[in-house]
N, CA, C and O of each residue as an XYZ file, in Angstrom:
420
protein
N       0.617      2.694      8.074
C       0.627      1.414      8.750
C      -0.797      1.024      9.092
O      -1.674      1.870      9.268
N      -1.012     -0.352      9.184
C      -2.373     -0.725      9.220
C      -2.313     -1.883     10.665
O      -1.194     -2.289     10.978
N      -3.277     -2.265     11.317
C      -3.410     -3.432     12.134
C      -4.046     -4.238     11.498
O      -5.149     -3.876     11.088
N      -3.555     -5.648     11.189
C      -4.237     -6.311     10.751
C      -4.434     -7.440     11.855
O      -3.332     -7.789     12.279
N      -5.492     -8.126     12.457
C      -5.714     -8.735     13.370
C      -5.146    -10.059     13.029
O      -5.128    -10.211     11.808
N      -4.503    -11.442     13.929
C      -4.103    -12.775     13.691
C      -5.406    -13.758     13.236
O      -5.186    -14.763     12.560
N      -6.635    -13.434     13.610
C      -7.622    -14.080     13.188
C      -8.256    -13.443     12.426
O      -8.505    -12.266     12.685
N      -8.830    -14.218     10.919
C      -9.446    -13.282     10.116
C     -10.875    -13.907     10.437
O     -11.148    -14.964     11.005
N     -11.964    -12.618      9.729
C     -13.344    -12.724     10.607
C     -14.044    -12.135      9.317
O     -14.311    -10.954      9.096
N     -14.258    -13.135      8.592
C     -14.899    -12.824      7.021
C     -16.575    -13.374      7.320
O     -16.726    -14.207      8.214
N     -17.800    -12.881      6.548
C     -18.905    -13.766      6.233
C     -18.522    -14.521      5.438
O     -18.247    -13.991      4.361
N     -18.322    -15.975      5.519
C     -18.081    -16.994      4.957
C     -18.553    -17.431      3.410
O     -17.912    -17.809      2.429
N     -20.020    -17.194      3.663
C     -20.835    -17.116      1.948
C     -20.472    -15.831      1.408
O     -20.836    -15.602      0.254
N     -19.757    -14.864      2.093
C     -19.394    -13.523      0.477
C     -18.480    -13.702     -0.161
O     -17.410    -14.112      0.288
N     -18.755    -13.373     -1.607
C     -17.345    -13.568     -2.027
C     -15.963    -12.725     -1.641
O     -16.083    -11.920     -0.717
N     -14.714    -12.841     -2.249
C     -14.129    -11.903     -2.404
C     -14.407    -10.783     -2.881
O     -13.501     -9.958     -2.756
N     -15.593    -10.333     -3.534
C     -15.748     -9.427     -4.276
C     -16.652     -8.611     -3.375
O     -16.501     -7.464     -2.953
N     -17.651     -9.505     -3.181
C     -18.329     -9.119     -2.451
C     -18.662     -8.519     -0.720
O     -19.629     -8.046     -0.124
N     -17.092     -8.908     -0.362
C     -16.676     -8.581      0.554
C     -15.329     -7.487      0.815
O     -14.804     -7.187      1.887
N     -15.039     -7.087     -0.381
C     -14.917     -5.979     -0.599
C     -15.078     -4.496     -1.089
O     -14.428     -3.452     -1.115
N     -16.355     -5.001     -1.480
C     -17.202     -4.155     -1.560
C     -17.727     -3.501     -0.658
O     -17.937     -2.334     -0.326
N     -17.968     -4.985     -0.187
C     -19.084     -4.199      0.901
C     -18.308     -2.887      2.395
O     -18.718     -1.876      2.964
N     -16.725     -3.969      2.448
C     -15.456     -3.080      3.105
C     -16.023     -1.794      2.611
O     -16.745     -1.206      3.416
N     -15.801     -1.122      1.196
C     -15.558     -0.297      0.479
C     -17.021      0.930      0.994
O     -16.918      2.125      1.273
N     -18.254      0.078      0.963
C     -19.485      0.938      1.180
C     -19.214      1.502      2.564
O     -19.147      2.707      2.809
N     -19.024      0.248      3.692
C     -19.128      1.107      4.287
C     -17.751      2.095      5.280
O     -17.496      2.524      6.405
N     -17.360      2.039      4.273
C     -16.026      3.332      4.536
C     -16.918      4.215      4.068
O     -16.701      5.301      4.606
N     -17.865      4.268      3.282
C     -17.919      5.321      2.547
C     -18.342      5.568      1.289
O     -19.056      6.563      1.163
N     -17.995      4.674     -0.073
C     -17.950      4.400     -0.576
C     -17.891      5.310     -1.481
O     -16.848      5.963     -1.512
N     -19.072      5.663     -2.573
C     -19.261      6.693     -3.902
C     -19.652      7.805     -2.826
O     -19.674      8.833     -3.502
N     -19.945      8.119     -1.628
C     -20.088      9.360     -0.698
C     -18.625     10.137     -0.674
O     -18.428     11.311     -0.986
N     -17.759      9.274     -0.269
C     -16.436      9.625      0.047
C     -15.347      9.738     -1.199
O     -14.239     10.273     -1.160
N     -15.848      9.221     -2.068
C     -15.215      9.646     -3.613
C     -15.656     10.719     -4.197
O     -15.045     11.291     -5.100
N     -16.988     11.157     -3.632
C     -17.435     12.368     -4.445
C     -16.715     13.549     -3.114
O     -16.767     14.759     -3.332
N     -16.303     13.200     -2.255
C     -15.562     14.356     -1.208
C     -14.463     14.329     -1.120
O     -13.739     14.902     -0.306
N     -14.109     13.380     -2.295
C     -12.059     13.473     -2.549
C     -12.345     14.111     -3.698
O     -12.125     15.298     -3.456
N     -12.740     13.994     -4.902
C     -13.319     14.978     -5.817
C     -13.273     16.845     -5.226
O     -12.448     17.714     -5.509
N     -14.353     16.912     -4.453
C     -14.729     18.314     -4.320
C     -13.802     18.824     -3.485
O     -13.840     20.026     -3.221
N     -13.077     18.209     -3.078
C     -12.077     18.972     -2.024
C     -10.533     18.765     -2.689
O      -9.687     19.348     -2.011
N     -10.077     18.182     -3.669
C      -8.625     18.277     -4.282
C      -8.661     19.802     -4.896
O      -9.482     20.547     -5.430
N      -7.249     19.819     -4.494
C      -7.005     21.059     -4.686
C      -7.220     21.594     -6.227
O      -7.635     22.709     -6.541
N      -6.931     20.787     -6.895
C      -7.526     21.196     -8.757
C      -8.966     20.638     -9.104
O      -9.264     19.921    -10.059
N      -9.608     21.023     -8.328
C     -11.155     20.403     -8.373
C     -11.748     21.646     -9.221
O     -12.249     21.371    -10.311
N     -11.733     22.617     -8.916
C     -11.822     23.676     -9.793
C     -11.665     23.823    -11.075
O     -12.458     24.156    -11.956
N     -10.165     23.441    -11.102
C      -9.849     23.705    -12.652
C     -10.077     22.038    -13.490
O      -9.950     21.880    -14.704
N     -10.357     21.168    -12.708
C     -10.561     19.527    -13.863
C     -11.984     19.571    -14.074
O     -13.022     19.829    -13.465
N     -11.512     19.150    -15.375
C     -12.877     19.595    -16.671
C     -13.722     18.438    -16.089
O     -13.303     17.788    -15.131
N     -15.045     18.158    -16.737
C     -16.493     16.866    -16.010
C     -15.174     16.149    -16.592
O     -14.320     16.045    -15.712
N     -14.785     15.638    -17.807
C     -14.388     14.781    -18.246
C     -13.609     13.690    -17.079
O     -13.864     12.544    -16.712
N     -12.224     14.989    -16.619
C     -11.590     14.254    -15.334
C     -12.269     14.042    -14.774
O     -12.701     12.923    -15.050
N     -12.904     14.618    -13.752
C     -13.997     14.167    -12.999
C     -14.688     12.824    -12.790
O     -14.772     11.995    -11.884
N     -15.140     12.977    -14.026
C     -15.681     11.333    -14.374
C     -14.797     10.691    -14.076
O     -14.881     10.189    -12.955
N     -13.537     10.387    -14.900
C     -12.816      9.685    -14.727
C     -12.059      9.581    -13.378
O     -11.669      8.550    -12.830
N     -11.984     10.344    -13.129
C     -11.790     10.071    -11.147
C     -12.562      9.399    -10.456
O     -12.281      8.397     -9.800
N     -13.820     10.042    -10.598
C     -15.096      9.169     -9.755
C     -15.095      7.548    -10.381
O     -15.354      6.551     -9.706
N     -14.789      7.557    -11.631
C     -14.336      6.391    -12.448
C     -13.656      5.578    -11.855
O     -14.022      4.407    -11.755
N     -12.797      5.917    -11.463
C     -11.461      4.823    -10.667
C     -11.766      4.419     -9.324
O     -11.530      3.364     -8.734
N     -12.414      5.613     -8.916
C     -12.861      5.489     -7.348
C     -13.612      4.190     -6.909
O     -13.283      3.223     -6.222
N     -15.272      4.708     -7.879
C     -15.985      3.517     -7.990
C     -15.125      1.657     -8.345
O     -15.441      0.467     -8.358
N     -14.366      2.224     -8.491
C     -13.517      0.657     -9.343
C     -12.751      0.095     -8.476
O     -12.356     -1.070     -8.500
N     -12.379      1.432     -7.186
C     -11.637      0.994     -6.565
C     -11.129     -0.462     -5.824
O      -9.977     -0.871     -5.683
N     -12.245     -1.006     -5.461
C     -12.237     -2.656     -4.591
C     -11.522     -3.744     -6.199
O     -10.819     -4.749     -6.088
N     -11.808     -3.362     -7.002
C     -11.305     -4.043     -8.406
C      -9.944     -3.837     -7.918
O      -9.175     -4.461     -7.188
N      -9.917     -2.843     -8.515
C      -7.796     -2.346     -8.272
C      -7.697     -3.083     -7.199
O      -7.567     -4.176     -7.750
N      -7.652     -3.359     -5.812
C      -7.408     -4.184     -4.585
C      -6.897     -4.862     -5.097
O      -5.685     -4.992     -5.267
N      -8.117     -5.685     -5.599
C      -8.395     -7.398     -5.985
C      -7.254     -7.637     -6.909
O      -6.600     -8.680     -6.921
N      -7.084     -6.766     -7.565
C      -5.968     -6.846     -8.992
C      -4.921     -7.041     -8.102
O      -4.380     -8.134     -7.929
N      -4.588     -5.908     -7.473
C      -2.835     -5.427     -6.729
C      -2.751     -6.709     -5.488
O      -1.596     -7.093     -5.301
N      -3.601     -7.263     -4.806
C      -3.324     -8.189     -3.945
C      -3.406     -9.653     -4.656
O      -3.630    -10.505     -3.797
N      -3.316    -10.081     -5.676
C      -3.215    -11.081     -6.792
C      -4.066    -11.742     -6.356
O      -3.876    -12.888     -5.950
N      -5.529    -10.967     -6.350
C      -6.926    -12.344     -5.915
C      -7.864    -11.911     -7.119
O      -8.954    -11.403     -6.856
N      -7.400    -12.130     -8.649
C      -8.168    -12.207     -9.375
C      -8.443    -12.846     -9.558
O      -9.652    -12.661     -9.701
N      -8.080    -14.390     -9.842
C      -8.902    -15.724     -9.466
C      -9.649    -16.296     -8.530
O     -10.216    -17.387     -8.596
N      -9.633    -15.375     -7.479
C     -10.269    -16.127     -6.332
C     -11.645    -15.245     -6.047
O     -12.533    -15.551     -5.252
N     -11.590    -14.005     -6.947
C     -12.673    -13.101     -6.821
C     -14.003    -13.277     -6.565
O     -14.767    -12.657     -5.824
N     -14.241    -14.632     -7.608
C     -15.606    -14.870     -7.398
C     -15.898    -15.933     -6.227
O     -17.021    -16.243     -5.830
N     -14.753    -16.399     -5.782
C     -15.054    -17.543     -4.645
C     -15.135    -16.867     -3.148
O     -14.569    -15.856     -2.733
N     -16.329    -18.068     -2.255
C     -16.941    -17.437     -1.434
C     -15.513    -17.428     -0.529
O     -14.652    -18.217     -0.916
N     -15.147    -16.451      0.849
C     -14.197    -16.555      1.216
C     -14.123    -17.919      2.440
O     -13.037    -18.307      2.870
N     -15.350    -18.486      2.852
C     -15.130    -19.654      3.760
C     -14.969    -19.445      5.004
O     -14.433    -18.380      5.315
N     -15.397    -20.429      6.126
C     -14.672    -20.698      7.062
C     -14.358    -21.946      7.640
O     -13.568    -22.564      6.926
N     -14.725    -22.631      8.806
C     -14.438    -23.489      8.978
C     -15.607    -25.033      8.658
O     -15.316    -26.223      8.778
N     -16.586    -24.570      8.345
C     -17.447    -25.413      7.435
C     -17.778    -25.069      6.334
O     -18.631    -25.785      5.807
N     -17.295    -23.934      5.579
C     -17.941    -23.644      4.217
C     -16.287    -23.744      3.606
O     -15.348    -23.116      4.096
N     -16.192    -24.642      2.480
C     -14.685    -24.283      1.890
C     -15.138    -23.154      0.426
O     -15.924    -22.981     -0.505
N     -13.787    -22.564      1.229
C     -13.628    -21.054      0.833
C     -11.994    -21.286      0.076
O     -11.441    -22.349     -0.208
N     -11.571    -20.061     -0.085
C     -10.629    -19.237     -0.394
C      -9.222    -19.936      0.405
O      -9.597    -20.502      1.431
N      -7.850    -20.030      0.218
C      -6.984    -20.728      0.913
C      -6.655    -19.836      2.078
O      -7.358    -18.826      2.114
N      -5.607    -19.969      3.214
C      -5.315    -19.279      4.082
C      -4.571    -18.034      3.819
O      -4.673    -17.067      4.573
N      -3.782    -18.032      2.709
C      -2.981    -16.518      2.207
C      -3.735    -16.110      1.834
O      -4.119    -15.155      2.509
N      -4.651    -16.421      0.448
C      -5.906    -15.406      0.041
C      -6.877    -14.829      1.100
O      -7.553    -13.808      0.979
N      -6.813    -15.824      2.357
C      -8.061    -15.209      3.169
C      -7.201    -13.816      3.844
O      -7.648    -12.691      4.068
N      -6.245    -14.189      3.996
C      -5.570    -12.901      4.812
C      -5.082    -11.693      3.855
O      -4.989    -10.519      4.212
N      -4.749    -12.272      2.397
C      -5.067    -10.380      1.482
C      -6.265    -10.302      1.238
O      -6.578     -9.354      0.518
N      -7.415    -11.248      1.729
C      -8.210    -10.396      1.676
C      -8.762     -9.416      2.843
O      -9.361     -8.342      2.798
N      -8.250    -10.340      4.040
C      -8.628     -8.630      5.345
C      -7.583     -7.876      4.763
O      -8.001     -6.790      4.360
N      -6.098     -8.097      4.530
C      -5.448     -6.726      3.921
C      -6.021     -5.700      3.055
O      -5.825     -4.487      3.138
N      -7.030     -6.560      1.893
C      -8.071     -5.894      1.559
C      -8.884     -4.715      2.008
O      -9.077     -3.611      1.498
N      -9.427     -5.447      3.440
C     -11.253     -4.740      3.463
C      -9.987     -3.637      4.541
O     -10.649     -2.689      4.961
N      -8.569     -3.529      5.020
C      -8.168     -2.499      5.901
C      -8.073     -1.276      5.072
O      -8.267     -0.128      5.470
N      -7.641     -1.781      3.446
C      -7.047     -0.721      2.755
C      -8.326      0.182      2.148
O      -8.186      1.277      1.605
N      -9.799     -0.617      2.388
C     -10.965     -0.039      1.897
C     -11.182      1.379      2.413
O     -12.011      2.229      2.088
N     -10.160      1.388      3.343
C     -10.328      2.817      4.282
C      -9.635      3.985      4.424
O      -9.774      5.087      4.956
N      -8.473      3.093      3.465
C      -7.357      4.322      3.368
C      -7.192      4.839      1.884
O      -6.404      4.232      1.159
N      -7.851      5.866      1.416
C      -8.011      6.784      0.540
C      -7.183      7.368      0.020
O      -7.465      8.232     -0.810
């Protein structure tokens, strides 16, 4: 379960993308993907190949979001507020659903 607050509180000039990203860094970002890596329990036995490809997905992760919360069109648009037009009112709110899930691993 997540809290998601009634008012959303975006930088207005980032994009969607860019504002989940940035969610994403500072959770943690490629720090905290390389410590889900070294600590799964078959970390041992997965060849570089997996590896890569884990750290692969990880890094990609804010993509997958963007995909699964259906804001691939709106990706590149800035999210707005009340003088900058942005993003509509449902997109603005998957996108804090977004920057909550940047945290849950």
């Amino acid at each position: 379960a997540m809290y998601v607050d009634q008012v959303d509180q975006h930088t207005a000039v980032l994009t969607v993308r860019e504002t989940l990203k940035f969610a994403y860094e500072c959770f943690g970002g490629a720090d905290a993907a390389a410590k889900v890596i070294a600590s799964s329990a078959t970390a041992d036995e997965a060849t570089e190949e997996e590896k890569a490809k884990i750290q692969e997905q990880l890094d990609n992760f804010p993509d997958f979001v963007i995909h699964n919360l259906a804001l691939d069109r709106a990706a590149d648009t800035v999210v707005g507020n009340d003088m900058v037009r942005g993003v509509s009112g449902g997109e603005k709110k998957r996108v804090t659903s977004g920057e909550m899930l940047m945290g849950r691993r």
